[in-house]
C-alpha positions as a Python dict, from the first residue, in 0.01 Angstrom:
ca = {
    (1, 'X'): (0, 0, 0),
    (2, 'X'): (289, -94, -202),
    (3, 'X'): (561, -349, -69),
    (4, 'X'): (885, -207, 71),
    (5, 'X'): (1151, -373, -95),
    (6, 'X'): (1493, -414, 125),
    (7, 'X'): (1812, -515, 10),
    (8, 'X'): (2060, -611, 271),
    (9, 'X'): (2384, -533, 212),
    (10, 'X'): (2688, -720, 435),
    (11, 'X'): (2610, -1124, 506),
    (12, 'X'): (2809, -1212, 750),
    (13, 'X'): (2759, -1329, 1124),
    (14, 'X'): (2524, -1047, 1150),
    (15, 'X'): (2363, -1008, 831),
    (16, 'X'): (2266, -1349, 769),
    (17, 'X'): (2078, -1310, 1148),
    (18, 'X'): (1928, -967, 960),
    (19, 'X'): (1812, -1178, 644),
    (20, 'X'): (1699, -1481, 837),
    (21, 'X'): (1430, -1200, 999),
    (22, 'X'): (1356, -1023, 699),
    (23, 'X'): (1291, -1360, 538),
    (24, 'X'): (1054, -1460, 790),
    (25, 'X'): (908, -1127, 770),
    (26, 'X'): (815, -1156, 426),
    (27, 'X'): (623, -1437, 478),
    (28, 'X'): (432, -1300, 748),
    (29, 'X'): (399, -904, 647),
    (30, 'X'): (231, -720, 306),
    (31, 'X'): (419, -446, 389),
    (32, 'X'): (780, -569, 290),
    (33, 'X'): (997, -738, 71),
    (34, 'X'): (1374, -883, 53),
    (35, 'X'): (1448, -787, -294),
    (36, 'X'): (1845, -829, -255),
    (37, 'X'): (2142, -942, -27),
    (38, 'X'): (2462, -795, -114),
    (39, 'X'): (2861, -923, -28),
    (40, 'X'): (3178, -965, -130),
    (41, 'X'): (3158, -1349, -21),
    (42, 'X'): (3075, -1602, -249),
    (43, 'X'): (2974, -1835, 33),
    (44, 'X'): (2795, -1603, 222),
    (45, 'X'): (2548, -1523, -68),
    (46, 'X'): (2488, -1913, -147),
    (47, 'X'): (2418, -1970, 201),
    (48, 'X'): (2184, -1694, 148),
    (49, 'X'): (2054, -1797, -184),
    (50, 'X'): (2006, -2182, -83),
    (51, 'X'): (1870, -2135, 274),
    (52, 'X'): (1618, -1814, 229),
    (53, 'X'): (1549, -1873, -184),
    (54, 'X'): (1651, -1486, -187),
    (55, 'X'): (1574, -1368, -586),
    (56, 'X'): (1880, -1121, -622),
    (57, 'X'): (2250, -1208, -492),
    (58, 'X'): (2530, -1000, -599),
    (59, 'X'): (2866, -896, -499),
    (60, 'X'): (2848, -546, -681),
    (61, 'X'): (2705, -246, -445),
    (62, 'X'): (2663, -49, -730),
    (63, 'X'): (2370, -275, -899),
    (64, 'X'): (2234, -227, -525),
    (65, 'X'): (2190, 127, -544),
    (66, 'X'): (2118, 189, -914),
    (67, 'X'): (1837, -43, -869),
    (68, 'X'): (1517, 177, -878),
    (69, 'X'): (1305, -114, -743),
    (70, 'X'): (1507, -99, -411),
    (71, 'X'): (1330, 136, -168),
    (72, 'X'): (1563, 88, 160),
    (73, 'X'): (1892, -94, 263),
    (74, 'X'): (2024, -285, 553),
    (75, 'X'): (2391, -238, 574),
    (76, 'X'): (2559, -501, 782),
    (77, 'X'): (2904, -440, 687),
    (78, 'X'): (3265, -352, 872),
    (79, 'X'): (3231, -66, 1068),
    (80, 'X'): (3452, 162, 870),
    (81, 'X'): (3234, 97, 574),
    (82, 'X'): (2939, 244, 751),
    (83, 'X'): (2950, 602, 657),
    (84, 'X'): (3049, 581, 252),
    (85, 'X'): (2815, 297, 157),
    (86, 'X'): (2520, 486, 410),
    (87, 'X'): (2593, 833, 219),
    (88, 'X'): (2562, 684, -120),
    (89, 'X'): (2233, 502, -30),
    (90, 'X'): (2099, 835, 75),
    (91, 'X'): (2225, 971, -245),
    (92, 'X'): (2041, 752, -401),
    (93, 'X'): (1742, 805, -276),
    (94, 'X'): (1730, 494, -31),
    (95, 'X'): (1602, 457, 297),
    (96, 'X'): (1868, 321, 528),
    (97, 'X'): (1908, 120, 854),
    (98, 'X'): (2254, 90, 916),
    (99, 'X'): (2407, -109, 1183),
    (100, 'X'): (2594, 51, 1505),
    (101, 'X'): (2814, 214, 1570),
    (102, 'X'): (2653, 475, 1274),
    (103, 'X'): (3014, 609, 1130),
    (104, 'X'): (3347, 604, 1312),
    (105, 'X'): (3299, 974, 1351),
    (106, 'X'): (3075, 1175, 1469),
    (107, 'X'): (3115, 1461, 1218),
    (108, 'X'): (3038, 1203, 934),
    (109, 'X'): (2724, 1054, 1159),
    (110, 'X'): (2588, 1384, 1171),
    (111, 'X'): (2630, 1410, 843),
    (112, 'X'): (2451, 1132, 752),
    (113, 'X'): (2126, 1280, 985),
    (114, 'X'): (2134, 1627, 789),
    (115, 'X'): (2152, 1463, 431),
    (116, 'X'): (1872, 1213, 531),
    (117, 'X'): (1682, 1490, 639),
    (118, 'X'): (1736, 1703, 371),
    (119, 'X'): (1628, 1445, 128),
    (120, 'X'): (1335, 1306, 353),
    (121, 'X'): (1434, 947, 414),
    (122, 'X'): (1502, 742, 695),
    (123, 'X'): (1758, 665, 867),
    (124, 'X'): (1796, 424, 1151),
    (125, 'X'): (2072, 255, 1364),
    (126, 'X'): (2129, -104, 1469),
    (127, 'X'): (2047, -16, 1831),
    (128, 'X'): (1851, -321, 1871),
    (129, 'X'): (1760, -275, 2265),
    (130, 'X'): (1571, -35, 2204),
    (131, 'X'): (1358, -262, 2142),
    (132, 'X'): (1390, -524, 2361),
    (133, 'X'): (1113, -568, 2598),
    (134, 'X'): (1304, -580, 2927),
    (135, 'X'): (1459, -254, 2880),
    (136, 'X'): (1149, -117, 2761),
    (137, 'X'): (985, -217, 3091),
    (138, 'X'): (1261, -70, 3301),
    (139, 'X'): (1172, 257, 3121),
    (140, 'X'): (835, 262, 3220),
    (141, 'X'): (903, 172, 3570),
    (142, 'X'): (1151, 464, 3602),
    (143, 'X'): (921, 738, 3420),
    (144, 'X'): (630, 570, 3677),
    (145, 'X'): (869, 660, 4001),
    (146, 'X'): (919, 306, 4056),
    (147, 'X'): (1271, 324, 4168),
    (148, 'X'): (1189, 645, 4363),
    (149, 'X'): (1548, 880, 4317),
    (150, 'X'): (1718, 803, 4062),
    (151, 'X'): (2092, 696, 4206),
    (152, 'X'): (2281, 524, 3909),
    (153, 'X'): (2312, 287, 3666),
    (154, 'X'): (2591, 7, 3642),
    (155, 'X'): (2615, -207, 3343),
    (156, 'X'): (2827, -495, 3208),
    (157, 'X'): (2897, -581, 2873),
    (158, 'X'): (3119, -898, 2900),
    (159, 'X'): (3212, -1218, 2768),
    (160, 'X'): (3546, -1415, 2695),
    (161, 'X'): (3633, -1445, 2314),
    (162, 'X'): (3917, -1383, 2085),
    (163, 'X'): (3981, -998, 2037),
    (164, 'X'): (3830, -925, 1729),
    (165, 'X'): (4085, -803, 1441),
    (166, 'X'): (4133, -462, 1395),
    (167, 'X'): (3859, -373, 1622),
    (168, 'X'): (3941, -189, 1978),
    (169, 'X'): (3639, -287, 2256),
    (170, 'X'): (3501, 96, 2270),
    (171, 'X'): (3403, 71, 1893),
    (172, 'X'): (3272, -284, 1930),
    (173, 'X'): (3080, -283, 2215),
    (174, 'X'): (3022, 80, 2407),
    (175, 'X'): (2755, 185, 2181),
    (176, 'X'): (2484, -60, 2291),
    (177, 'X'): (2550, 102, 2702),
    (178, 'X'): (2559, 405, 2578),
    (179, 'X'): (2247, 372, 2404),
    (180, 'X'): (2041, 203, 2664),
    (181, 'X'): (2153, 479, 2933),
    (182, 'X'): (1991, 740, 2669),
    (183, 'X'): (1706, 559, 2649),
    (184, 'X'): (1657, 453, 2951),
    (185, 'X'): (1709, 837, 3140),
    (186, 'X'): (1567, 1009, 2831),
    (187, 'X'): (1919, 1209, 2846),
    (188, 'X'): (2283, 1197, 2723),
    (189, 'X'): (2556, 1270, 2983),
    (190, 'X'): (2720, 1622, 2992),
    (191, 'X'): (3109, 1419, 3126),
    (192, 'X'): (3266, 1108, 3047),
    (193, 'X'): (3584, 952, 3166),
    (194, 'X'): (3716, 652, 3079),
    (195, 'X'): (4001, 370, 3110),
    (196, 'X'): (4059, 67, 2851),
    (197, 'X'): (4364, -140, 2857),
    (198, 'X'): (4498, -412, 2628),
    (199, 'X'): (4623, -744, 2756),
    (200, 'X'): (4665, -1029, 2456),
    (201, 'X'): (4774, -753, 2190),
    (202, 'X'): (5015, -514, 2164),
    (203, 'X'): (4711, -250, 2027),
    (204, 'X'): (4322, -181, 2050),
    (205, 'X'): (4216, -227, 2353),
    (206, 'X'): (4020, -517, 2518),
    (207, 'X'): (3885, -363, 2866),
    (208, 'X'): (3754, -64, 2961),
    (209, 'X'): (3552, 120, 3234),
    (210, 'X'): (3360, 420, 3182),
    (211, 'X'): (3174, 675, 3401),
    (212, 'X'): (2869, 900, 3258),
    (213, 'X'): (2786, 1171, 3465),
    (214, 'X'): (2495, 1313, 3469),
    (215, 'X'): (2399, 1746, 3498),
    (216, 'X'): (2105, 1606, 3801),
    (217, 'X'): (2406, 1362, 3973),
    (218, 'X'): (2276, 1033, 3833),
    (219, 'X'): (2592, 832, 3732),
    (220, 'X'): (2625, 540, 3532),
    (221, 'X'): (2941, 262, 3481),
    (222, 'X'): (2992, 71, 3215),
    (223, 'X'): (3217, -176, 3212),
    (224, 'X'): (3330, -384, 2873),
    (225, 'X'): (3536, -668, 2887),
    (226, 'X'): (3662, -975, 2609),
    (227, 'X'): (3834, -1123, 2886),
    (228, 'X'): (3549, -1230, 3131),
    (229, 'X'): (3447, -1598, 3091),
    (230, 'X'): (3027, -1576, 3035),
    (231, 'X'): (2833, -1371, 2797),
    (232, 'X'): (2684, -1148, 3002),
    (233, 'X'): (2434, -840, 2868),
    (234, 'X'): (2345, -701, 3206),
    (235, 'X'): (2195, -362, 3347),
    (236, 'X'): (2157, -260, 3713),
    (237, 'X'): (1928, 41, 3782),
    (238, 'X'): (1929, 189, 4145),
    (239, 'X'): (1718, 416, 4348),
    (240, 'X'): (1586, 511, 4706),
    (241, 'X'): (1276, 308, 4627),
    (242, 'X'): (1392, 4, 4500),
    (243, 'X'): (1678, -160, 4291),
    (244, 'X'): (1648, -371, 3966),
    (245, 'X'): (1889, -597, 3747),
    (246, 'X'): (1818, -665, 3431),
    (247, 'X'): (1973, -973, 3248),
    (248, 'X'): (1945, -831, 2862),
    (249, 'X'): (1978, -1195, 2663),
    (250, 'X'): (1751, -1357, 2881),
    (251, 'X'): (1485, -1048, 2892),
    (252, 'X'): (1437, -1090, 3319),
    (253, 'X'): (1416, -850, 3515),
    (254, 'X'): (1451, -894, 3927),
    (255, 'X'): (1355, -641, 4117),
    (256, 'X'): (1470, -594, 4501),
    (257, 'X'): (1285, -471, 4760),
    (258, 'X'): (1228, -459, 5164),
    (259, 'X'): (1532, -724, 5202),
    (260, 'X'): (1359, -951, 4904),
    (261, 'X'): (1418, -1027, 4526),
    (262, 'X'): (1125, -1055, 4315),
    (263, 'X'): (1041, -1104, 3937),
    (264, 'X'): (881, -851, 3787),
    (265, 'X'): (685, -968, 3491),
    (266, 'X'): (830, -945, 3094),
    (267, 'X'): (739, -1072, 2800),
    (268, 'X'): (983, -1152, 2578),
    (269, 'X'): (1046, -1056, 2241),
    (270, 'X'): (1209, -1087, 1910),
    (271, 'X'): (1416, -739, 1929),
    (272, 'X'): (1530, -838, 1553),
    (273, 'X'): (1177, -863, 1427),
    (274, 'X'): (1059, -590, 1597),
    (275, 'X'): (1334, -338, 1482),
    (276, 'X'): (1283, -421, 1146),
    (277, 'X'): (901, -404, 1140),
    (278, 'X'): (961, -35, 1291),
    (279, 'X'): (1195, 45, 1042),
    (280, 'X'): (949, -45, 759),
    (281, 'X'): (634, 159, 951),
    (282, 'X'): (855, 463, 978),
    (283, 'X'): (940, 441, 608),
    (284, 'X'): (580, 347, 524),
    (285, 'X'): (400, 585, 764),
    (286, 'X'): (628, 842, 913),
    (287, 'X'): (487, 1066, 1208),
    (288, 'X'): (280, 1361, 1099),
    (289, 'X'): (380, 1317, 719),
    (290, 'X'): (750, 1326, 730),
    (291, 'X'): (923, 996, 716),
    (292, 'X'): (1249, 1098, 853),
    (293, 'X'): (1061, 1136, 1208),
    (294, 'X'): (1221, 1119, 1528),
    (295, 'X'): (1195, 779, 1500),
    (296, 'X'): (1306, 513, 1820),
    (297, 'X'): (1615, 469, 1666),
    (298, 'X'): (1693, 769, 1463),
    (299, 'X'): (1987, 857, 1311),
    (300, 'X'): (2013, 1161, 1582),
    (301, 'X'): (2054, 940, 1821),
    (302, 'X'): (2285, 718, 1639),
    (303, 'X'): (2478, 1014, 1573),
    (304, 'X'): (2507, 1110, 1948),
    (305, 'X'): (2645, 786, 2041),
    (306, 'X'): (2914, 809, 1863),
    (307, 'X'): (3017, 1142, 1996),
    (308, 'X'): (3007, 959, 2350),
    (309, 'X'): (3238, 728, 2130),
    (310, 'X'): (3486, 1003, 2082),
    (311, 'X'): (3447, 1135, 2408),
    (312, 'X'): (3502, 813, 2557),
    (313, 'X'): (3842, 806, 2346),
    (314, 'X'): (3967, 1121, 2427),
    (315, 'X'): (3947, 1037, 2807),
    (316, 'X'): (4179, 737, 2748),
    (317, 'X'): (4416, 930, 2611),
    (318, 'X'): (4433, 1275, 2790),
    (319, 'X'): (4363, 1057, 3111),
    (320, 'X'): (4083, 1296, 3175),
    (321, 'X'): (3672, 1350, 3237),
    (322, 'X'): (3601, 1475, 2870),
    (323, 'X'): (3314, 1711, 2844),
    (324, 'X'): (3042, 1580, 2582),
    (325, 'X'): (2914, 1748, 2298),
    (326, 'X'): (2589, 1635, 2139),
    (327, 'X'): (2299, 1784, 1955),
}
C-alpha cells in the first residue's frame, strides 16, 4: 500500500509535540510519511529541520497545498486560522486533522464536515482523549453497568499559568470536557449554562463553570480555571453502584466502593501516537469503503463541540441555561 505522506502545518508548542510523533512514526510504520512541516517561524522550522532531519520546511502554505505528493495535513495553528487553512486543504483534495477547537464557529465547522464529505476525505479533530486509555476504560465500565445509575459527571480542567493572549478560557480549554462527556455518555446535552469571569485582565475570561444537562437527568460540571496552582486533567464519574476519579495526565483511575478506594487496572498509552496512527487507518482504510467514516474523532463531532462552544457563550452573556443545537 502506498505511504501516506503528511505535512504538518503550525510548529509551535504543539506542533513540534505533533512532528516529534509523526517522526517517530515514520520510523516505526510503512503506512506513513512526514513529507513537510509548515510555519511562519524561522526558528521553529530549524528546530524542526535539525532535530527530526524533516526533507521539506517552508514558510509558504501555498507550496503545502499545491503539492500533489501531499495526501493529508496536520494543522497546528492559532485557532482562528482553523477554518480557512482546513477549507482550502479540503479544496485541495487533502485529508485533514485539524487541531481543536475545529473553527470558532459552528456554522463554519459544519461546513467543513459537509465539504469533506462531499469530496470523500477525512477529517478529524485534535480531541486527543479520545484516545487515551483511561477514559477509554471508564467507557467500558459505564456501557458494562459498572457504576450502576448513572448520577453525574464533575470535571476539572485547571492549572495556574499566564492567561494566554487573545485567547478567553472557553475557547482554550472547554472543548476537551465537552468532548470526553460525549464520549464518555455516547450523548451531547440538550441545556447548558454557564459562568466565566476575568480576574488579571480587563477581557477574555479566565474561569468558568459550566453545567450540561442531560434529556435522562444525568448532569455534568465542568469547571476551567488558569488561576488554580497544579495542572490538573481530572474526571469524576458517579453512580448508585460505585464512584470513579480519573486523573487524565497520569492515566489512573480509582474506583470507590463499600467505604474503600481501589485501583482499577490501566494501561497507559501514547494518546499522540495513537491518534495519529487512527488518523492514517481511516484515510488508508475507511469503514465499509468510504474514508470519510464516522470515524472516533470525526469532524461531526468536532463540529458539535463547538456548538456547545457557542452555547456555552451565549449563557455568559444572557445569564441564562441556553438550549443546544447539534446535529
Amino acid at each position: 500500500m502506498k505511504k501516506t505522506n503528511v505535512a504538518v502545518i503550525g510548529a509551535g508548542y504543539w506542533g513540534k509535540k505533533i512532528v516529534c510523533e509523526y517522526s517517530e512514526l515514520a520510523k516505526s510504520n510503512s503506512k506513513v510519511n512526514l513529507s513537510a512541516v509548515c510555519d511562519l517561524s524561522k526558528e521553529n522550522l530549524q528546530f524542526c529541520n535539525e532535530n527530526y532531519l524533516i526533507p521539506y520546511v517552508c514558510s509558504s502554505l501555498e507550496e503545502i497545498l499545491s503539492d500533489r505528493e501531499i495526501d493529508a495535513v496536520n494543522i497546528c495553528t492559532p485557532s482562528e486560522t482553523h477554518f480557512k487553512i482546513s477549507k482550502a486543504a479540503l479544496e485541495e483534495g487533502k485529508h485533514v486533522l485539524v487541531e481543536k477547537p475545529m473553527s470558532l464557529t459552528s456554522s463554519e465547522a459544519y461546513e467543513l464536515y459537509d465539504l469533506a464529505k462531499a469530496k470523500g476525505l477525512v477529517i478529524s479533530v485534535g480531541h486527543i482523549y479520545r484516545f487515551n486509555n483511561a477514559i477509554k476504560k471508564v467507557r467500558r465500565l459505564i456501557k458494562d453497568g459498572f457504576f450502576g445509575d448513572l448520577y453525574y459527571l464533575k470535571l476539572r480542567w485547571t492549572t495556574l499559568c499566564p492567561s494566554p493572549e487573545g485567547r478567553d478560557i472557553l475557547t482554550d480549554l472547554a472543548p476537551h470536557p465537552f468532548d470526553i462527556i460525549n464520549f464518555l455518555l455516547n450523548d451531547w446535552p440538550s441545556r447548558l449554562s454557564c459562568k466565566a469571569k476575568t480576574y488579571r485582565r480587563n477581557e477574555l475570561e479566565e474561569v468558568a463553570y459550566c453545567i450540561a444537562e442531560f434529556d435522562n437527568s444525568v448532569m455534568a460540571h465542568i469547571e476551567l480555571s488558569w488561576l488554580l496552582p497544579g495542572k490538573i486533567r481530572e474526571v469524576n464519574v458517579m453512580g448508585s453502584k460505585r464512584f470513579a476519579k480519573i486523573d487524565c495526565l497520569r492515566q489512573v483511575i480509582e474506583a470507590f466502593e463499600n467505604g474503600y478506594f481501589y485501583d482499577v487496572p490501566v494501561k497507559r498509552n501514547n494518546t499522540i501516537k495513537n491518534e495519529l496512527e487512527y488518523f492514517i487507518e481511516c484515510i488508508q482504510n475507511g469503514k465499509s469503503g468510504n474514508p470519510i467514516c464516522n470515524n472516533r474523532n470525526g469532524g461531526l463531532i468536532g463540529a458539535n463541540v463547538v456548538s456547545l462552544l457557542e452555547a456555552a457563550r451565549r449563557s455568559v452573556e444572557t445569564e441564562k441555561t441556553e438550549r443546544v443545537e447539534v446535529r
